[in-house]
N, C-alpha and C positions, 0 to 999 in steps of 0.2 A: 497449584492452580487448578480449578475446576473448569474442566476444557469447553463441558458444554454450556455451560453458563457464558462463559467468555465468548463464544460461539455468537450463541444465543446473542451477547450484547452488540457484538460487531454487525450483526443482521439488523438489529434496533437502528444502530445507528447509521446504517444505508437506506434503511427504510424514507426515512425524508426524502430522499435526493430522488428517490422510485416513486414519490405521491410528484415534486416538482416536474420532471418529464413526464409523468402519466398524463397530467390536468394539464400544461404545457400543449401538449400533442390536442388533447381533446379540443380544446377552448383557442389553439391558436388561426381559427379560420375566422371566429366572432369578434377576437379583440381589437382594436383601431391600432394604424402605425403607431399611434403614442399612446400612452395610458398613466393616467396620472401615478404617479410613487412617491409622493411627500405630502403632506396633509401637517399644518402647523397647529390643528385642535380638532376639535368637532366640525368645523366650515369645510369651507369649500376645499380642495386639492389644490396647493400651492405652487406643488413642481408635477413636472411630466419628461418620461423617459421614451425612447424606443421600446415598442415591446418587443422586440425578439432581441434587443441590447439586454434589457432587463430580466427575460428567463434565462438568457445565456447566463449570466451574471450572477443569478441565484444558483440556477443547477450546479453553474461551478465549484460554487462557495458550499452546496451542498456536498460534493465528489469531496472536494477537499477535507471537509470534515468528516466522510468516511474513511478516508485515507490515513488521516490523524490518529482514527479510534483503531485503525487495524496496527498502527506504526504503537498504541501507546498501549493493546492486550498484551499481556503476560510480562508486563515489566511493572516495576516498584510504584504504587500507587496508581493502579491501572483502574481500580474504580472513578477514581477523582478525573482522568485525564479522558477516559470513556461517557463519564456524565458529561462534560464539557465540551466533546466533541458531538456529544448527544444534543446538546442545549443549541450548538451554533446551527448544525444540518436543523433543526427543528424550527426551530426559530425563522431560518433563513426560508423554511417552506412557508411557515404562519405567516411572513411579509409576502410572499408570493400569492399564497391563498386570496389572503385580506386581500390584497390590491386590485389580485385580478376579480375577484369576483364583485366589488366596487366599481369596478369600471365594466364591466356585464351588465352588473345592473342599471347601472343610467350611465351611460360614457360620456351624457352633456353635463351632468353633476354629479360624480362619484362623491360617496360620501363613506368614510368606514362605518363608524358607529358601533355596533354588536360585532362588526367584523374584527378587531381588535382582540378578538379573544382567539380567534386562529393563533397570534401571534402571541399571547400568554400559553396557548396550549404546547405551543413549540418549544419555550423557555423550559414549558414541565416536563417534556420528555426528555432531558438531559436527566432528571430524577429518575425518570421508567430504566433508563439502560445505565445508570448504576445500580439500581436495585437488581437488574439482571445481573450485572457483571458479578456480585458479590466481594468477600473480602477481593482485597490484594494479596497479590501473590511474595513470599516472604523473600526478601531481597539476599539470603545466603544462598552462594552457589556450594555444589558436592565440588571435592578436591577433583584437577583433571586425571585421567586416565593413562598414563605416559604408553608410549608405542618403543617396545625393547627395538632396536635398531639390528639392521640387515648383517650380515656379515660378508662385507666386502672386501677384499682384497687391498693393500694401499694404492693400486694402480686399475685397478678393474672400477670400467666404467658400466654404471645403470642409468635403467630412466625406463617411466611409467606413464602411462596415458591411456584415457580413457572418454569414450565420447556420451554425455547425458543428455538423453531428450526428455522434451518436456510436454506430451500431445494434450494434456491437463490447460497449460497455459497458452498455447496456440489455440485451444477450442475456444477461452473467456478469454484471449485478444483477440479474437475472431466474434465473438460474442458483442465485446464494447466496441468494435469497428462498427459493425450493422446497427448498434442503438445510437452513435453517435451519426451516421448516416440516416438513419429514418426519421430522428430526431431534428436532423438539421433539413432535411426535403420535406417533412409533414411540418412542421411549426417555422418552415420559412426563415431560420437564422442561421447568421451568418457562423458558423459553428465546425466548417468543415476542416481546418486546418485540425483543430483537434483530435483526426483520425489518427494522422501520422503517430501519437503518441502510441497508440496499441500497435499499429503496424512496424514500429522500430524494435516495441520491446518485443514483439513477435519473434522479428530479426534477427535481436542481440541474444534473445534466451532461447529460444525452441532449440536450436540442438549446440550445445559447450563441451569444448575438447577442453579438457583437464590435463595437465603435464607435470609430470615432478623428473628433476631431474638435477643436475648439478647448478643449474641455473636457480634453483628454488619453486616457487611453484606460480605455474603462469593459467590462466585460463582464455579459452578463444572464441569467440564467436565463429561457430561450425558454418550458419548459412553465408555471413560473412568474411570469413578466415578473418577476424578482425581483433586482434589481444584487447580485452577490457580491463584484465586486474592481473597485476605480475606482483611476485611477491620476492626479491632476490633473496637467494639463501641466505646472504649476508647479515640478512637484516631478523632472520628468523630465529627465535631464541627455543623454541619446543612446539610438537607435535602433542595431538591427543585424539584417540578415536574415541568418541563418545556418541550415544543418541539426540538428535536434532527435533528437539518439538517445536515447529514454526514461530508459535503465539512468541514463545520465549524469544525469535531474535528478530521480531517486527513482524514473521508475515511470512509468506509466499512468494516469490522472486527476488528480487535483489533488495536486498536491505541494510541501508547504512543508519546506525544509531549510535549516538556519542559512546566510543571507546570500543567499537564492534562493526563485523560488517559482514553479512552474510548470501550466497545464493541458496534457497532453498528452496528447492522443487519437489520435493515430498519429505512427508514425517520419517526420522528413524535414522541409521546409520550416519555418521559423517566424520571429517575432517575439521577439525580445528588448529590455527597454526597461529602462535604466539609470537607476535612479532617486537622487537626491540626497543618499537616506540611505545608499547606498552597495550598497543590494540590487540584486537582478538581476529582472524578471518576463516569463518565458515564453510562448508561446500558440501551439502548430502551426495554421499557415495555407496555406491555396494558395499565396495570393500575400502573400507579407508585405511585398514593396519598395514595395508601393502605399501600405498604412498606413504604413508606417515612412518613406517621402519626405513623404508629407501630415504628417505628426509633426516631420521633423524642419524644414520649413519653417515650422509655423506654432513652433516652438521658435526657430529664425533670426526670423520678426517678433517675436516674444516680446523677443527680447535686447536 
C-alpha cells in the first residue's frame, strides 16, 4: 500500500463535506426558511425543502461518505470503494452548491440551468480521489507472528494490564464538537444532538484499561470504568504480536469490518488475538508479547 497516496485520497474525499459547511456557514443568513431542491427540467423549481433540513442532510451524507472512504483505505480494492465514496461526498456537495446558489440568485424563481454542472463536477471527483488512491493494495496477508508462551506453573496465577491514552483522539473529538456547535449556532440547524456522537467516543476511547488475564482479554472504558469488548479465553484460539498500520484495519479508533475488528490509536506495535469464530481482534500496544505470552500460556493450561 502506498500510505501517502492513500492519505492523500482520504483527504480528497473529506474535502466535499469541508466546501458543504464552509458555504453552509457563509450563505446561511441569505438563504430563505425554504429553498427550492427539486426542479423536474429546465422550469421552474417543483419541490422545496427546509434549508437548514437540507444542509443538515447533505453535510451528513457528506461525513458519511468520508467515513466509508477511511473504513474502505488499505483494504482489497480500495481504489474502486474510495472513487465511490469520492463521487457520493462530491456529488452530494454539487446538489448543495447548485441549489443554494439557485435560490441566492432569485429565491422568487430559482432556476438551475449552468448550475447543473456543480453537480457533474461532483460525480468527477469520485475519479480525482481514485487516481489519488492508486493501485489497490494486494489482498495476501504475511503468516502471523506466534508469541512463545510464559512459563507458568500449573497453579500459579498472572494477569496483565495496562492503561492507553489517546490525547491524539480527545483533541479531533474535541475538534468535531466545536465544528458541529458552530456549525449548528452560525447556519441556524437543528444539528445539535449530533455533538454527543464525538463526546461519547471522547468517553469511550480517550483513556482503555487493557486486561489479560485468565478471564481472556477484556478492555475498559478508563473515563467510564465501562467494558466495551471482552474476549473469553475460551473462545481464543492464538495470539500474535505484530505491527498495526491503521489504513490496513479501517482507520483510527474503533474499527469493526467484516471478519475483524480493531482499537487503533497509533501506528506500530500491537496485539492480535484469533478468536474461534474465525474473526481476528486488534489493540496497539507498547508491548504486546507480554499479554500475548501470558494469553497464550494460560491457553496451553487451558488445552
Amino acid at each position: 500500500m502506498n500510505r501517502p497516496r492513500t492519505l492523500a485520497a482520504i483527504v480528497l474525499t473529506w474535502l466535499p463535506a469541508a466546501v458543504t459547511a464552509a458555504t453552509w456557514a457563509s450563505w446561511s443568513d441569505r438563504l430563505p426558511g425554504r429553498m427550492a431542491t427539486h426542479w423536474s427540467g429546465t422550469g421552474p423549481a417543483d419541490g422545496f425543502s427546509s434549508s437548514s433540513g437540507f444542509g443538515a442532510a447533505m453535510l451528513i451524507t457528506g461525513v458519511v461518505a468520508g467515513v466509508a472512504g477511511i473504513v474502505a483505505a488499505g483494504r482489497a480494492g480500495q481504489r474502486f470503494w474510495l472513487g465511490l465514496a469520492g463521487a457520493v461526498a462530491g456529488s452530494t456537495a454539487g446538489i448543495w452548491v447548485c441549489t443554494a446558489t439557485a435560490t441566492l440568485d432569485n429565491p422568487a424563481d430559482p432556476r438551475l440551468g449552468w448550475r447543473l454542472l456543480y453537480f457533474v463536477a461532483g460525480l468527477a471527483w469520485g475519479a480525482v480521489v481514485a487516481l489519488a488512491a492508486g493501485p489497490s493494495p494486494a489482498g495476501v496477508q504475511p503468516p502471523p507472528e506466534t508469541v512463545a508462551p510464559l512459563d507458568l506453573a500449573p497453579t500459579e496465577r498472572a494477569a496483565w494490564s495496562t492503561t492507553l491514552r489517546a490525547p491524539a483522539l480527545l483533541a479531533s473529538m474535541a475538534v468535531a464538537a466545536i465544528v458541529v456547535v458552530v456549525v449548528a449556532a452560525v447556519g441556524q440547524a437543528p444539528i445539535w444532538p449530533v455533538v454527543v456522537v464525538p463526546l461519547a467516543a471522547a468517553l469511550v476511547f480517550g483513556r482503555v484499561r487493557v486486561t489479560a488475564d485468565r478471564r481472556g482479554l477484556r478492555l475498559t472504558a478508563g473515563l467510564l470504568n465501562l467494558p466495551f469488548k471482552t474476549i473469553p479465553l475460551a473462545e481464543i484460539t492464538g495470539v500474535e504480536a505484530t505491527e498495526i498500520e491503521p489504513l490496513e484495519w479501517g482507520g483510527w479508533g474503533y474499527r469493526v469490518t467484516p471478519g475483524r475488528a480493531a482499537l487503533v490509536l497509533r501506528r506500530g506495535p500491537g496485539l492480535v488475538v484469533h478468536q474461534s469464530n474465525g474473526r481476528r481482534f486488534a489493540v496497539t500496544l507498547d508491548d504486546p508479547r507480554t499479554p500475548g505470552a501470558l494469553l497464550s500460556a494460560l491457553l496451553a493450561r487451558s488445552a
